[in-house]
KEDREN-836206 format. One record per residue (C-alpha): chain; residue in three letters; x, y, z; residue number from 0. Coordinates in nm, 4 decimals, always signed. Example, Ala and Ser with C-alpha at 12.3 -4.5 7.8 and 13.67 -1.06 7.14 Angstrom:
2
NODE   mol   type         c1         c2         c3   seq
NODE     A    ALA    +1.2300    -0.4500    +0.7800     0
NODE     A    SER    +1.3670    -0.1060    +0.7140     1
! end
This chain:
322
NODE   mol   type         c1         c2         c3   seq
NODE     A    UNK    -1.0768    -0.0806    +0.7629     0
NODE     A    UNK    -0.6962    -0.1736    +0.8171     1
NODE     A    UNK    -0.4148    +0.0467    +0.7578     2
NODE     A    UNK    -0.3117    +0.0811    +0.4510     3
NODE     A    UNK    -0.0070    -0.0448    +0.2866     4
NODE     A    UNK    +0.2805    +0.1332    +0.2440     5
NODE     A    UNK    +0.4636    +0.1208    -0.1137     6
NODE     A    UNK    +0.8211    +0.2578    -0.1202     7
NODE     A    UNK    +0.8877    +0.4053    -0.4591     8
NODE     A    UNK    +1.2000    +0.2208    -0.5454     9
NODE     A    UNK    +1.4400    +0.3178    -0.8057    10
NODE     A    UNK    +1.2481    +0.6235    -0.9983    11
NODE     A    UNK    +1.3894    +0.5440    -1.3593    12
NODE     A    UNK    +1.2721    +0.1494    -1.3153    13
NODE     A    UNK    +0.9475    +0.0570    -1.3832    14
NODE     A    UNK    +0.7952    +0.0712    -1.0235    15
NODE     A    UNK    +0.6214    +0.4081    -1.0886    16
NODE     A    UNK    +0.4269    +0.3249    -1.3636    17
NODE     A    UNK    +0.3306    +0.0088    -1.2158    18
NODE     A    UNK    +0.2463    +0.1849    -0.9405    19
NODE     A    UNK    -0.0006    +0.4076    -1.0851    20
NODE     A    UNK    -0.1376    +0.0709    -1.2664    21
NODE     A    UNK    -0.1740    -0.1634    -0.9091    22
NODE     A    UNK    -0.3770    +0.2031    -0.7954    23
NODE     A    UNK    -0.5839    +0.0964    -1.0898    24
NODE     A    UNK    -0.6493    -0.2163    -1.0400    25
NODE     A    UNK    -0.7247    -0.2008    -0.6570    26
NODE     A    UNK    -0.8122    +0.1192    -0.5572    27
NODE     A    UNK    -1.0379    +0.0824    -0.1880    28
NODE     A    UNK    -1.0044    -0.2670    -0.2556    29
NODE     A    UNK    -0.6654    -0.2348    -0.1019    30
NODE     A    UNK    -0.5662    +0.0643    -0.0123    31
NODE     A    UNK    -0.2086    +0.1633    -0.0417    32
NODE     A    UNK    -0.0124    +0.4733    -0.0355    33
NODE     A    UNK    +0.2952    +0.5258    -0.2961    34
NODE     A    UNK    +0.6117    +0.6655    -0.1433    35
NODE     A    UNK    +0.8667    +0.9002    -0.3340    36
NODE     A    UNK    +0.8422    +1.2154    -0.5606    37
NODE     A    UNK    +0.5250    +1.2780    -0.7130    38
NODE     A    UNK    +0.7374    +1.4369    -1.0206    39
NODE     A    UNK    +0.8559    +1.0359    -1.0598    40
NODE     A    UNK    +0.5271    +0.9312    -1.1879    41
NODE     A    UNK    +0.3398    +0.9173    -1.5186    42
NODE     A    UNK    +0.2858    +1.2422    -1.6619    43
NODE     A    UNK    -0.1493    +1.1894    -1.6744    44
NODE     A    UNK    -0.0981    +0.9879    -1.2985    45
NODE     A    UNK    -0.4163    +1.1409    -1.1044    46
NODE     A    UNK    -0.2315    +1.2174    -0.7815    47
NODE     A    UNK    -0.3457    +1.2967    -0.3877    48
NODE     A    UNK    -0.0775    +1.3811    -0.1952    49
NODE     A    UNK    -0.1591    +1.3436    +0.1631    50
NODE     A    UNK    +0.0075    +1.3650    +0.4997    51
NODE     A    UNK    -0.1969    +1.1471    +0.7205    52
NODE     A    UNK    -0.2020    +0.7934    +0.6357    53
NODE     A    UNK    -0.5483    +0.7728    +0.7298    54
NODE     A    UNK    -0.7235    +0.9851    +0.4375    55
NODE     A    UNK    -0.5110    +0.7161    +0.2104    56
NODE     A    UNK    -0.8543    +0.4839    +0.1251    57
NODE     A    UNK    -1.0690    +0.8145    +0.1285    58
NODE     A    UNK    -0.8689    +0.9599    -0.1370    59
NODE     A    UNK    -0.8068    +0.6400    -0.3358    60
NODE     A    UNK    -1.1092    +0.6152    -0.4578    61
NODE     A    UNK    -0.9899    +0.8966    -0.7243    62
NODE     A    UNK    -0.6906    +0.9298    -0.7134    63
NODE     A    UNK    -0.3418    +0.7629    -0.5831    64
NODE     A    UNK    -0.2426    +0.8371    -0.2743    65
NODE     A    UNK    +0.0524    +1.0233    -0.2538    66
NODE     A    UNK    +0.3102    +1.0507    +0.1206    67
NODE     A    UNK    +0.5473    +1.3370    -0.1207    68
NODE     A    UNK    +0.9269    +1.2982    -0.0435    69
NODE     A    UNK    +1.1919    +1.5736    -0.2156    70
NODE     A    UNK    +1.4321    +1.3922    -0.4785    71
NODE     A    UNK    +1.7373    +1.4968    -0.6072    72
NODE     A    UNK    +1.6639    +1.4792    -0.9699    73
NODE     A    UNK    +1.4020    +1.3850    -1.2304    74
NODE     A    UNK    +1.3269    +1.0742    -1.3214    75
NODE     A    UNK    +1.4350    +0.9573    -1.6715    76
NODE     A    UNK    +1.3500    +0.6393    -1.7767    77
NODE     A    UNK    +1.6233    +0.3354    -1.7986    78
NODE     A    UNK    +1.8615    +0.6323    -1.6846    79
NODE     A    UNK    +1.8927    +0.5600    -1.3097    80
NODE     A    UNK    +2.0550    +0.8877    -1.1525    81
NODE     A    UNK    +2.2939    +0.8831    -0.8112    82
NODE     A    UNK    +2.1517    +1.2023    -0.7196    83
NODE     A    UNK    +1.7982    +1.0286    -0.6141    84
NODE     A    UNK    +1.9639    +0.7535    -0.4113    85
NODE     A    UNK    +1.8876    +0.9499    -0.0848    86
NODE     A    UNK    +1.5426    +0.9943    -0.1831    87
NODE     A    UNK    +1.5185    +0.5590    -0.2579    88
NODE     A    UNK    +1.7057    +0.4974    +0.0714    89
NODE     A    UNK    +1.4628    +0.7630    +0.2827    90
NODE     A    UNK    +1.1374    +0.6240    +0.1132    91
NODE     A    UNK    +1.2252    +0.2883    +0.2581    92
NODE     A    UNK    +1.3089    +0.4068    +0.6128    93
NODE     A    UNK    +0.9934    +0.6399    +0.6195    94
NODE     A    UNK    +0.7888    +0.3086    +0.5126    95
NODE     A    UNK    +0.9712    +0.1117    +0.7677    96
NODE     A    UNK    +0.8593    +0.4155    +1.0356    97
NODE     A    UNK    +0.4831    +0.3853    +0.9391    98
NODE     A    UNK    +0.4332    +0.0301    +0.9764    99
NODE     A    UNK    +0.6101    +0.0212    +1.3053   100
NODE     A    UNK    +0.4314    +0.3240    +1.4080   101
NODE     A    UNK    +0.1290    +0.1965    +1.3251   102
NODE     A    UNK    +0.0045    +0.4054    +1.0573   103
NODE     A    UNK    +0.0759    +0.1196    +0.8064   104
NODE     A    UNK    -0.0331    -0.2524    +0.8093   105
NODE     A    UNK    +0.2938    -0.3558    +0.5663   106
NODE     A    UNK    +0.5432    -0.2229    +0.4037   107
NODE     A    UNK    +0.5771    -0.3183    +0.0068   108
NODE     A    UNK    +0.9186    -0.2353    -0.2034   109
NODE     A    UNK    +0.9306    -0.1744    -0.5242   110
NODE     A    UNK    +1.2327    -0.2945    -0.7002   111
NODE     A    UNK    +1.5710    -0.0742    -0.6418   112
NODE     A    UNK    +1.8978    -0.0389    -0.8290   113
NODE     A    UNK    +2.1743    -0.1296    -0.5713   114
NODE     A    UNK    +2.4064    +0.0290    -0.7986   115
NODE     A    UNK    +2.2672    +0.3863    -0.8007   116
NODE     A    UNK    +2.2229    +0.3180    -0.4505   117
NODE     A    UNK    +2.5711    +0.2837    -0.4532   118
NODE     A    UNK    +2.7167    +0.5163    -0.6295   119
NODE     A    UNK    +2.4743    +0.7936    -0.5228   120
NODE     A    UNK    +2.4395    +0.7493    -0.1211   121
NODE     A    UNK    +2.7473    +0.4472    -0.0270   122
NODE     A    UNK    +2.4602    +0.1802    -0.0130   123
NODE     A    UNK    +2.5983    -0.0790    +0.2209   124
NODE     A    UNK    +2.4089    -0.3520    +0.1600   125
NODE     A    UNK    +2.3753    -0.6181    -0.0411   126
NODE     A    UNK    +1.9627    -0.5261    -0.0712   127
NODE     A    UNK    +1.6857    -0.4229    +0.0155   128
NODE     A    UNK    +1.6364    -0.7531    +0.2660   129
NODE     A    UNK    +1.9477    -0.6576    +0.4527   130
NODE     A    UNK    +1.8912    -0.3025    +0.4376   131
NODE     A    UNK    +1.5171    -0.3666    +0.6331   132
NODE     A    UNK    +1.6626    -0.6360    +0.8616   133
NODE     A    UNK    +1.9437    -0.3826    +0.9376   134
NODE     A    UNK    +1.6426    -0.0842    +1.0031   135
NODE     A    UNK    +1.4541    -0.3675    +1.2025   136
NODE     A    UNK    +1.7885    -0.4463    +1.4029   137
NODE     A    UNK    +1.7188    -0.8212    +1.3176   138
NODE     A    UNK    +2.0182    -1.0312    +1.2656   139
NODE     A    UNK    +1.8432    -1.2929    +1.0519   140
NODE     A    UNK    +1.5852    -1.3161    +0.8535   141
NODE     A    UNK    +1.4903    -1.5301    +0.5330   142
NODE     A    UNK    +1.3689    -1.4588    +0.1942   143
NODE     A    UNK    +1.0528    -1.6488    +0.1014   144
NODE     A    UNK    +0.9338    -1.6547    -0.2778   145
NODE     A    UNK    +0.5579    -1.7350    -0.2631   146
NODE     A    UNK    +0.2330    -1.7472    -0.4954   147
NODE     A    UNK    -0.1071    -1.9561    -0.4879   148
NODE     A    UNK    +0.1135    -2.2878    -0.6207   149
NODE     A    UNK    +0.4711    -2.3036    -0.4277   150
NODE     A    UNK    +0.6261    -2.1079    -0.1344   151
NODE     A    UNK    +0.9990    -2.1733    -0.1365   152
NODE     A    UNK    +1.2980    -2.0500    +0.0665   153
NODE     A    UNK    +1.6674    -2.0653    -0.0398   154
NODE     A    UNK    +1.9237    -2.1408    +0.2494   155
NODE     A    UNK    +2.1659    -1.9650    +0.0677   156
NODE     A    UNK    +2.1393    -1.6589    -0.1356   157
NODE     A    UNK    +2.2996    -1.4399    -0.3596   158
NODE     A    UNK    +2.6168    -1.6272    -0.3540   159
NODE     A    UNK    +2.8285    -1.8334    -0.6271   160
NODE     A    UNK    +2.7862    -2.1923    -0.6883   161
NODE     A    UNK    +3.1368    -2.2829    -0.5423   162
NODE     A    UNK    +3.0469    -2.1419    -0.2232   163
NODE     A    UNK    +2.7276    -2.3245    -0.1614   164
NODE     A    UNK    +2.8714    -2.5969    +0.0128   165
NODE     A    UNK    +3.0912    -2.3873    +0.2252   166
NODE     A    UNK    +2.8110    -2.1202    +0.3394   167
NODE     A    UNK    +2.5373    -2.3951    +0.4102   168
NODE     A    UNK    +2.6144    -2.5591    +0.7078   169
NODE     A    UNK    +2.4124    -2.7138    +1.0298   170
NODE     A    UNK    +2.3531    -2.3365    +1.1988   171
NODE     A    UNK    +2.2551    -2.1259    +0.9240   172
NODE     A    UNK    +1.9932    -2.4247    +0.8294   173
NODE     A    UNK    +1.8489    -2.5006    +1.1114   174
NODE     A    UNK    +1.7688    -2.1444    +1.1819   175
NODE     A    UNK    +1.5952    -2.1396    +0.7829   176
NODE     A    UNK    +1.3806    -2.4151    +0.8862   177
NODE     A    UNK    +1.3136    -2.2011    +1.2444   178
NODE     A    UNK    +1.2447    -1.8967    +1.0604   179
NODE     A    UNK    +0.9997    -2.0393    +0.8054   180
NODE     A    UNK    +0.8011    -2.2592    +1.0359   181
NODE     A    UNK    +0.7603    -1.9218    +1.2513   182
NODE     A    UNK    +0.6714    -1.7041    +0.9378   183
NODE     A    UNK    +0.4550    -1.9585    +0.8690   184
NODE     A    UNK    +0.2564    -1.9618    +1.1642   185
NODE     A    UNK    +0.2609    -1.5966    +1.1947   186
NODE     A    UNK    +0.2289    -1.4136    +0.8874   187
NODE     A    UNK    +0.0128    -1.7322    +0.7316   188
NODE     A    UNK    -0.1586    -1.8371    +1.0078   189
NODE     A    UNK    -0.0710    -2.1902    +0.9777   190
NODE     A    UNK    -0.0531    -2.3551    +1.3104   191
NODE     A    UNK    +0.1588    -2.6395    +1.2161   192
NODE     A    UNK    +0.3237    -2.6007    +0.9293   193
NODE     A    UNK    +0.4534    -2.8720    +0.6693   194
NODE     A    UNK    +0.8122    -2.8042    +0.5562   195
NODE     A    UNK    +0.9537    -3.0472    +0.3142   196
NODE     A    UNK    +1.3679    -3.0186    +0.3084   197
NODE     A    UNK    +1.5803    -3.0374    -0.0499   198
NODE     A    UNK    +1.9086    -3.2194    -0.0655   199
NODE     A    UNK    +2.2084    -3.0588    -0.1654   200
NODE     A    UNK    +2.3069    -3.2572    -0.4436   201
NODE     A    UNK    +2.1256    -3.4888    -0.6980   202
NODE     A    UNK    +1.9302    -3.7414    -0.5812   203
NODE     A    UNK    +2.0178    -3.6089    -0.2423   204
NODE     A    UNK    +2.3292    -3.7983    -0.2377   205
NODE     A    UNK    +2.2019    -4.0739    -0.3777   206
NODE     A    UNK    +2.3311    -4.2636    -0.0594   207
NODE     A    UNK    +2.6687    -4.0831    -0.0402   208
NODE     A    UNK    +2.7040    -4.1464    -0.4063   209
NODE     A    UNK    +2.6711    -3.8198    -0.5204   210
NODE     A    UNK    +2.7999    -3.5846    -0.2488   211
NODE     A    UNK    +2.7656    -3.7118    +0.1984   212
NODE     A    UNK    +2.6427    -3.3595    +0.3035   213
NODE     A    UNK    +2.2554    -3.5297    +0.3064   214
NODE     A    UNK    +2.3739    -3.8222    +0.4955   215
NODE     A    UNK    +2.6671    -3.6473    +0.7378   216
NODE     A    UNK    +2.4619    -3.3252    +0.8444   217
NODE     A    UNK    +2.1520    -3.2872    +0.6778   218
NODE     A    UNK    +1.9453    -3.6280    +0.7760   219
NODE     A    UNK    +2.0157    -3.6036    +1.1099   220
NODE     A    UNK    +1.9520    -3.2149    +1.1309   221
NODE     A    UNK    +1.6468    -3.2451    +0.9869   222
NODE     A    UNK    +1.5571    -3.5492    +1.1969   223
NODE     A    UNK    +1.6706    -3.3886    +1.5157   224
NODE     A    UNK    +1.4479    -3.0942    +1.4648   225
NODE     A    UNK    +1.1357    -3.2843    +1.4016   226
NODE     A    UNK    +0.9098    -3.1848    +1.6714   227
NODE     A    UNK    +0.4833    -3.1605    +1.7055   228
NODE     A    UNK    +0.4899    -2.7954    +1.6033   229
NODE     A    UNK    +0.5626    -2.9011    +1.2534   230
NODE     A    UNK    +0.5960    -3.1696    +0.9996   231
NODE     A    UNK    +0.9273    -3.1894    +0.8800   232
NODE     A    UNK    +1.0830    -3.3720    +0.6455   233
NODE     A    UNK    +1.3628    -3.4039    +0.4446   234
NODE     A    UNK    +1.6032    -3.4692    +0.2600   235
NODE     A    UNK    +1.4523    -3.5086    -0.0644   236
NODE     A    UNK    +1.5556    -3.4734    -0.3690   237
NODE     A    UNK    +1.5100    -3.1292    -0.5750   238
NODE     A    UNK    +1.3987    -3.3028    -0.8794   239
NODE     A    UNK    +1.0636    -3.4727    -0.7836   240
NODE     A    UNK    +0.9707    -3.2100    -0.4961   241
NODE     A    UNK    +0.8060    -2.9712    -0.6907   242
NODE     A    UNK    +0.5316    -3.1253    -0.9118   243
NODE     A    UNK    +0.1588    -3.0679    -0.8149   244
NODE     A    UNK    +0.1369    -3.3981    -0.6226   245
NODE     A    UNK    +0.4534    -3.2829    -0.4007   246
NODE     A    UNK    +0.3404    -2.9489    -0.3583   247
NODE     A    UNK    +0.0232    -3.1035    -0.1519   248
NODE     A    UNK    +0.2495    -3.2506    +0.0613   249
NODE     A    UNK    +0.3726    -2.9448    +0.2478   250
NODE     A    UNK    +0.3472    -2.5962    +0.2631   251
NODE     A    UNK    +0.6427    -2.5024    +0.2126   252
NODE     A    UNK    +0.9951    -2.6051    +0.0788   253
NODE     A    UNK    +1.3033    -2.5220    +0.2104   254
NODE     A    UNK    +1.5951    -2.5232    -0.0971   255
NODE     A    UNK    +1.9568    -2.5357    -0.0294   256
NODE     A    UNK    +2.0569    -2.2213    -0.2971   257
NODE     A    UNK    +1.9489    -1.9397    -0.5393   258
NODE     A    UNK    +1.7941    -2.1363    -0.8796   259
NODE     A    UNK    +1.7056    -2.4732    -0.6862   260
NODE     A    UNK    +1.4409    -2.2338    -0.5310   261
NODE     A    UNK    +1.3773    -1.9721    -0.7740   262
NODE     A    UNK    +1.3481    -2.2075    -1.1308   263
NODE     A    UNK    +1.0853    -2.3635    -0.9934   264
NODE     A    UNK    +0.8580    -2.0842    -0.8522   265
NODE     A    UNK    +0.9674    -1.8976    -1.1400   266
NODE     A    UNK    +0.8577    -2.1693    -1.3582   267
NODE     A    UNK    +0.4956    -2.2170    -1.1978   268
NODE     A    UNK    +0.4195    -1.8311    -1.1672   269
NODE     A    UNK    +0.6550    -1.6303    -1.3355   270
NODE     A    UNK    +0.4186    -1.3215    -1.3260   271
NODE     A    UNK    +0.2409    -1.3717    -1.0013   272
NODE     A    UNK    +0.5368    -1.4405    -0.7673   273
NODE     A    UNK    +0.5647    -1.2209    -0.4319   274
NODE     A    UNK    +0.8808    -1.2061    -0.2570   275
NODE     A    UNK    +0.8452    -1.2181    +0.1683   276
NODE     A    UNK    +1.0541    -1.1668    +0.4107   277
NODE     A    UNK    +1.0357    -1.3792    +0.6765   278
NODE     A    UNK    +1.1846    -1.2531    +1.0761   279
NODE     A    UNK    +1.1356    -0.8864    +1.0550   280
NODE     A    UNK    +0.8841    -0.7405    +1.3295   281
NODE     A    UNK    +0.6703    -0.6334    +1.0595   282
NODE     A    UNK    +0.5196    -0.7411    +0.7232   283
NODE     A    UNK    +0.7182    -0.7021    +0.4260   284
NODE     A    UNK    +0.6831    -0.7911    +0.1022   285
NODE     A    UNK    +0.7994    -0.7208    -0.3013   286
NODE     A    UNK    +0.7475    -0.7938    -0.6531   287
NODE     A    UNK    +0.9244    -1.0998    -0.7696   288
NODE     A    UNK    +1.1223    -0.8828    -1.0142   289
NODE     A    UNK    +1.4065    -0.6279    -1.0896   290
NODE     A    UNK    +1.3656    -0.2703    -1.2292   291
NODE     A    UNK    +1.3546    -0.3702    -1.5361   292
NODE     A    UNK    +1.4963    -0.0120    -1.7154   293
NODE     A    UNK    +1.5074    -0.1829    -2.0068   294
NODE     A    UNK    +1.1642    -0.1549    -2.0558   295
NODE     A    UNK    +1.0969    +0.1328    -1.8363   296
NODE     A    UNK    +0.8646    +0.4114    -1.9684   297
NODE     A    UNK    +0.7013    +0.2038    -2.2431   298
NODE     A    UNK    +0.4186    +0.1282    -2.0676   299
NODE     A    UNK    +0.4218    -0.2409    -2.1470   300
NODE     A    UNK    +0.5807    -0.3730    -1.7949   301
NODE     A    UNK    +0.3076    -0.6263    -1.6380   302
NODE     A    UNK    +0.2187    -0.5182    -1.2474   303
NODE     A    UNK    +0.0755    -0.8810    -1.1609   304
NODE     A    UNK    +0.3867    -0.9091    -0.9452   305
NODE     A    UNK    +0.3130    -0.6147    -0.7324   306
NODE     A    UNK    -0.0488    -0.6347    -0.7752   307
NODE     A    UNK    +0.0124    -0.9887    -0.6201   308
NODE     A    UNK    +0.2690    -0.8699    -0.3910   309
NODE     A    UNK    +0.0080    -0.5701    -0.2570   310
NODE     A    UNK    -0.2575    -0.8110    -0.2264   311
NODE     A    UNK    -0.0422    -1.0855    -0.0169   312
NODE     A    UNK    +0.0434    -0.8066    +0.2098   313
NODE     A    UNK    -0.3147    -0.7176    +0.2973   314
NODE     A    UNK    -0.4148    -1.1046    +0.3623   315
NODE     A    UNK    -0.1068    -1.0976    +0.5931   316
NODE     A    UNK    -0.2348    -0.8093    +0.7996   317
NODE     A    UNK    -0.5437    -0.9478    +0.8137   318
NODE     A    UNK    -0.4082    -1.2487    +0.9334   319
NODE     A    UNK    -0.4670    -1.4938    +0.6887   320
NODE     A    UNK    -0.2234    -1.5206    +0.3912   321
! end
């Protein structure tokens, strides 16, 4: 048997606890994991094996959830993150990062943090928990990848405003996407040569320099240029008609030019089932496609197919085939 997984705990008054103890639940020696943080963080009834060796994680899974104990600054109330635990967040995710380059885990999964408490509590500075790995990893760039059964999807641009779109995307940090994701692609998917399908910027892409030249100044010939017999490669098309079923079977995965042209859709087709990856880290790493949610923390009504989903992608991934 593999490795297991390791699960970082994530912010302790969000909703990754419980769901958590209810992945455990659902997957037990199926996939064997091992939950990161303080034990005091989860559900009050949570049957709980704390262990020190990452190796009697599927042994003891079978009853109860395995358990790698870290000391927190505070308890955990629910939708009440407090500053005191950031060290504990930010040390869960650097231990997880240690095991899977170590060896003793086959991926590293995050549950969703608050970069707030992070913040406030510990001078968190980055802008997440993608930055944040790439910055343990001491990767320069790497690419966020939102993927499920139906679409994988990359944005070229992030977390940034509208208005700077335009300004941010440019020939370098896109052809370096496209380089990342056909690599990811062969590597973590095992998909020797990948089809990646390109969206234009603006409607229509361009619409003939109608609607905006960026497709027809830098894009086209980018795109063109980079078309080589490691991959199929095409581009630009337009965001409107790439992501229907019939599109989808053209490729394997799109690359989108900013935050909701690639996250509507995905979002859309598997709101509940989406796993975020990150693609150019020297190890596999992967997340929920959702926040902490404290609005709802504690109730007990928070879904886990995200991290269920997330959990399982990481285990095909080790195994080589995602």
């Amino acid at each position: 048997m593999s490795a297991p997984i390791a699960l970082s705990c994530g912010e302790p008054a969000g909703i990754g606890p419980e769901l958590a103890v209810r992945a455990w639940a659902e997957l037990r020696q199926d996939c064997p994991f091992v939950w990161i943080g303080d034990p005091a963080h989860l559900p009050a009834d949570t049957p709980v094996a704390q262990i020190s060796d990452l190796a009697d994680a599927a042994r003891a899974s079978a009853t109860a959830l395995p358990v790698l104990p870290l000391p927190f600054g505070a308890p955990a109330t629910p939708g009440q993150p407090d500053a005191r635990n950031a060290p504990g967040v930010i040390a869960a995710i650097e231990l997880a990062v240690r095991l899977v380059r170590s060896g003793a885990a086959s991926a590293v999964c995050t549950a969703p943090i608050s970069k707030k408490a992070l913040i406030d509590g510990a001078g968190f500075a980055y802008p997440g928990h993608t930055e944040f790995l790439a910055a343990l990893a001491g990767v320069e760039r790497v690419v966020m990848m939102l993927a499920s059964d139906r679409l994988r999807v990359v944005p070229a641009t992030v977390h940034i405003p509208l208005a700077a779109v335009p300004g941010a995307l440019g020939p370098d940090l896109l052809r370096a996407t496209i380089t990342l994701t056909a690599a990811g692609l062969r590597e973590r998917f095992a998909i020797a040569r990948p089809r990646i399908a390109v969206a234009g910027l603006n409607p229509h892409a361009g619409e003939g320099g109608a609607m905006g030249r960026e497709e027809l100044d830098w894009i086209a010939p980018l795109v063109a240029e980079m078309r080589c017999g490691d991959m199929t490669l095409t581009g630009p098309h337009p965001a409107d008609t790439m992501f229907h079923a019939e599109a989808r079977a053209r490729y394997d995965a799109a690359i989108a030019m900013y935050h909701d042209q690639a996250l509507i859709p995905i979002k859309t087709l598997d709101f509940d089932t989406g796993v975020n990856v990150t693609l150019g880290l020297p190890f596999i790493r992967t997340s929920p496609d959702h926040g902490t949610a404290l609005d709802i923390a504690g109730r007990g009504i928070a879904r886990p197919d995200s991290l269920i989903a997330a959990l399982r992608m990481a285990q095909r991934m080790a195994g080589g085939a995602a």
